[in-house]
N, C-alpha and C positions, 0 to 999 in steps of 0.2 A: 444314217443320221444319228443312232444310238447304238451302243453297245451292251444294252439290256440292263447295265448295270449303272450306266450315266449319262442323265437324261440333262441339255443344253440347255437353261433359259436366257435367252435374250431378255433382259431387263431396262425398261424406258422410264427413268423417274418423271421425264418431263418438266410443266412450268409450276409454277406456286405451290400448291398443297400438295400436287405429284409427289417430292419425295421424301415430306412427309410421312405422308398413308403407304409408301414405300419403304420405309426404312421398318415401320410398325411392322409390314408386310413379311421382310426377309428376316426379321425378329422371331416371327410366330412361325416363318418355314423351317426354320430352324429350329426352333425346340421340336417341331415335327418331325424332326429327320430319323431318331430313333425307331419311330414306326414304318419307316418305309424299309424295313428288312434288306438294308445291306445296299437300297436306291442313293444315287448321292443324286444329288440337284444343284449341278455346276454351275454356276450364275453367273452373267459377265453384265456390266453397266456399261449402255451406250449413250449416247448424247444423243439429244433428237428435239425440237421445239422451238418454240418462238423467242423464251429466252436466248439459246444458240443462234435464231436468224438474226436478234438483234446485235448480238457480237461479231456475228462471223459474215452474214447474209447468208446463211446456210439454214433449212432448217429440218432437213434431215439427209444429212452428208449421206453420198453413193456406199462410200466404206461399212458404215454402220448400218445402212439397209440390209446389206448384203448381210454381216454378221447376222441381223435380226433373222433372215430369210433361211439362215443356214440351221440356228436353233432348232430344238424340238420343239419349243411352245417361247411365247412371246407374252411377257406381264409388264404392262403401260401404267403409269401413274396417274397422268393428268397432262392434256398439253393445248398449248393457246393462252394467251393474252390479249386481251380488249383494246390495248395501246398498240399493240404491235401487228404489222401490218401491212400486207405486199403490196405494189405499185397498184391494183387493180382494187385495192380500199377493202379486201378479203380477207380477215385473221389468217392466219397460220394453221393447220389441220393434216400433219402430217399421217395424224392416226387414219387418216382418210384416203392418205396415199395408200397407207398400208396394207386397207381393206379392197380398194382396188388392183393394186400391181400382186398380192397373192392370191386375189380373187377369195376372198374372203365373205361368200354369198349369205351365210347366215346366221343372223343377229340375233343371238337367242339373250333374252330380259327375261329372266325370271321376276315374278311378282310373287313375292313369298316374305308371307306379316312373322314377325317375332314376337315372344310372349313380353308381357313386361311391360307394354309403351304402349303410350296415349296414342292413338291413330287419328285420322280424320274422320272417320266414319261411326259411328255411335252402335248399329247393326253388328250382333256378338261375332255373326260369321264373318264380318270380316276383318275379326281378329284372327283367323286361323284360312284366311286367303293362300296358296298354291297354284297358279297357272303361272304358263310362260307364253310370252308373245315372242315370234320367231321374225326378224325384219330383213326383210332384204337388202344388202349392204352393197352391190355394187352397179345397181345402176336408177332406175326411176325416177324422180325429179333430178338428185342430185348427180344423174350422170351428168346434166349440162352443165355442172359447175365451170368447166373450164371453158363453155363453149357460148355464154351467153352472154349478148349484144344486145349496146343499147343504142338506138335510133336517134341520133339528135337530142334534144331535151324532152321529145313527145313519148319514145314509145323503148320498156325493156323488153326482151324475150328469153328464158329459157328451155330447154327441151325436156319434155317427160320420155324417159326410154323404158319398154317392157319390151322380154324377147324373150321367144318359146325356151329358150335351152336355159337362161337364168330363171325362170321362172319353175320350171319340171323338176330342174335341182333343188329348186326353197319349196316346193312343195311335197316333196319326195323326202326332205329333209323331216318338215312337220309331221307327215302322216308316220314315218319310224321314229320320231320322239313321241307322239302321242302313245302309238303301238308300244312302245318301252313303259311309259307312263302306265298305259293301262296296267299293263304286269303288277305294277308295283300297288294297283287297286284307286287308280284315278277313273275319271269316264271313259278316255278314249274316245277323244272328240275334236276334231279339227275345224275352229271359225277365219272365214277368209274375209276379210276385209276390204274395201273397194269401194270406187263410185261408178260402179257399174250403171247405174240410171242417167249418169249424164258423159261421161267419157268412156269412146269409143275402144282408147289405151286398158282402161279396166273392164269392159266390155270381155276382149280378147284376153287379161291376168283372168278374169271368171273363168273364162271357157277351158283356159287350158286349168285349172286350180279342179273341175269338174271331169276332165278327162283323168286327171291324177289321181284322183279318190277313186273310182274303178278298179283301180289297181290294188288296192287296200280296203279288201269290205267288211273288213273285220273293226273299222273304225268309222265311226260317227262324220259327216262332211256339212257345213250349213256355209249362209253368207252373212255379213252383214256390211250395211253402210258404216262409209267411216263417224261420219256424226252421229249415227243410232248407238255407234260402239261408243264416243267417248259418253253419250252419254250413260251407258248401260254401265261402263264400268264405273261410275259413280252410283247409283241404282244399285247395283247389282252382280260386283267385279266375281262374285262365288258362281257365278252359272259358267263361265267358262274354264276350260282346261287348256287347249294350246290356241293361238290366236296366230295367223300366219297374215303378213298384209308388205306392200310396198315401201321402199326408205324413207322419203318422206314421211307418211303416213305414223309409221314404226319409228319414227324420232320425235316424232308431237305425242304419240299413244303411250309409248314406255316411259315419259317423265310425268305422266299423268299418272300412272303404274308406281313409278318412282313416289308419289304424293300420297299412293293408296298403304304404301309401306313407313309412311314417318318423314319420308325425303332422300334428295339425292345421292345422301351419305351411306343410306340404306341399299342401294341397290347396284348390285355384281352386273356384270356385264361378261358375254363372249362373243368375239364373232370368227366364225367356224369355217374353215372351206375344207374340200379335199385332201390336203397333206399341210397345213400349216393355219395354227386358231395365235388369235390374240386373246387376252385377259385383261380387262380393265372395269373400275368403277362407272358408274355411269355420269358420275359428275365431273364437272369441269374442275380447273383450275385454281379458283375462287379465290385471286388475288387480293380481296379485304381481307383474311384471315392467313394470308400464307404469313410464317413466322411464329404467330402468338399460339400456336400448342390446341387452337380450335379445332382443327379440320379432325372429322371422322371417319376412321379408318374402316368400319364394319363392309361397306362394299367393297374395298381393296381384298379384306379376306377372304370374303366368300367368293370373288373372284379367284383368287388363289384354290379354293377349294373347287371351285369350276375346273379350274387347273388339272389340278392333281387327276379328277375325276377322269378328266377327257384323256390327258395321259394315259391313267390306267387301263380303256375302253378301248383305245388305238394300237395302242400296242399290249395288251393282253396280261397286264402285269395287273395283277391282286392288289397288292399292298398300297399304291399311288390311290386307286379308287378309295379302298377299307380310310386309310389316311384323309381322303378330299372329306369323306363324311364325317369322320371324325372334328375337324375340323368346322365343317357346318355346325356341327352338335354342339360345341363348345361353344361357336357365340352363339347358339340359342339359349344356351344353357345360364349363357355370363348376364344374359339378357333377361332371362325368364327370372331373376332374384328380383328383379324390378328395381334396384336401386340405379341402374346405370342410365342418364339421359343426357343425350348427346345433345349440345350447344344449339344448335339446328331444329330442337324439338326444347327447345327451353330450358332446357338444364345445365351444369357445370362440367358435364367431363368431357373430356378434350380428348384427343390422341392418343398420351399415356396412361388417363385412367380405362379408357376402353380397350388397350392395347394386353394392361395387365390384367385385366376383370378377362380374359378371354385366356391370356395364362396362364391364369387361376385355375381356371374353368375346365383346361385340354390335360391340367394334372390330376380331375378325377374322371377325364371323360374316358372310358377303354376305348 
């Protein structure tokens, strides 16, 4: 797939502010480039999205999958439209394909506060929040996406799928992110989330989430209900460290996550399998601001620095990791002078004033 020396990104701007916070994105990799000692980062842009189905009825051609699939790492902008929309009344969600046909089982949300900005939460700790909730990306409620039926005008149904082998993987996944985590002087503590008290489906994710901690006793194992967690992380988002839970579940919880950090604009995204991760923000599209220079790039970054990171760790290369953090450093850094607030938190800068305040920032970060 690499030659050590050049690593393939599949690049997906997508629909509205996609390539935008894109273009900001291969701006900032690129003054990056000098630190990766001699790494080039060969980038090829593909078409994929709702704007393309509108044009084409396509709306992520076989050709361009495949491109995507053959990359070392895959960086998504943004995709879907609220107008746009297949025979069966379903937006477009290719990024969903995505996660499915590479088998892209784990969704890891970092929930990590920046200095600088007003937050929601008044409690000093959680201006210095650190945990990642890890989501399951290919099956649980939304496996039935394709398969759910509606009975006459009385009755809809979709299917919740859990099953031992996608399950042993996302939680085998959490207990060696935690384990890494502790190194680095976190607790080393894995919460699994569920509604074990009333469904028989998470009855069975508990039991096997419990046989998987066994394996790893060197890390901390608890439960909790999904409503005791959302509310806990409003409470009290500082008591946890990794948080591992269903896709459903792990798509209501990480945007609540998302609100604990300033908002959507804030928060990277990856979802991880075996031999092939994607990279994206965690927000949508946000077709009222595509154009006027609002949308914020800061989750595209640090996505990007998710990037680099996982690169380096997969294939053993120093400089790609040394690089991802640097790059984190920098918008922490562009952030922590306090003057930068992004549209979305009340303030005036847009795109290019966060893009350059981070440019700024990566020319004294080492």
């Amino acid at each position: 797939m690499t030659n050590q020396r050049t690593f393939r990104i599949a690049v997906l701007p997508g629909d509205g502010i996609g390539s935008e916070v894109m273009a900001a994105c291969l701006r900032v990799l690129d003054a990056l480039s000098p630190s990766l000692d001699g790494i080039e980062l060969a980038t090829e842009t593909l078409k994929a999205g709702a704007e393309l189905y509108r044009r084409s009825g396509e709306a992520f051609p076989e050709a361009a999958f495949e491109r995507a699939r053959q990359a070392d790492a895959i960086l998504l902008g943004a995709m879907g439209l609220p107008d746009v929309r297949g025979p069966d009344g379903r937006e477009m969600a290719p990024q969903l394909d995505l996660r499915e046909r590479l088998q892209l089982f784990a969704g890891v949300r970092p929930i990590r506060t920046l200095p600088g900005l007003a937050l929601p939460l008044a409690d000093p700790r959680a201006s210095r929040l650190d945990l990642v909730l890890v989501r399951e990306s290919t099956e649980g409620l939304f496996a039935g996406r394709a398969g759910g039926r509606i009975e006459g005008d009385e009755t809809a149904r979709d299917t919740l799928t859990i099953t031992r082998s996608a399950s042993e993987r996302l939680f085998d996944f959490a207990f060696e992110l935690a384990r890494r985590r502790k190194a680095a002087s976190r607790p080393g503590r894995v919460t699994c989330v569920d509604k074990a008290n009333v469904l028989r489906s998470f009855g069975f994710f508990r039991g096997i989430f419990d046989e998987r901690a066994r394996l790893f006793p060197d890390i901390q194992a608890e439960h909790c209900y999904v409503d005791a967690m959302a509310l806990n992380l409003v409470r009290q988002p500082w008591s946890y460290d990794v948080i591992v839970t269903e896709n459903m579940f792990g798509d209501i919880l990480s945007d609540l996550g998302a609100g604990l950090m300033g908002g959507m604009g804030m928060a990277p995204s990856a979802d991880i399998g075996e031999s092939h991760a994607v990279f994206q923000p965690c927000h949508g599209s946000a077709p009222d601001i595509a154009g006027q220079g609002k949308a914020n790039p800061t989750a595209m970054l640090l996505s990007a620095a998710m990037m680099l990171e996982w690169l380096g760790d997969k294939h053993d290369v120093a400089a790609c990791g040394r690089t991802g953090r640097r790059l984190t450093a920098a918008v922490t850094a562009a952030f922590a002078e306090g003057s930068l607030r992004p549209f979305e938190l009340g303030g005036q800068d847009g795109t290019a004033e966060i893009t350059e305040a981070v440019l700024r920032a990566l020319e004294q970060t080492p």
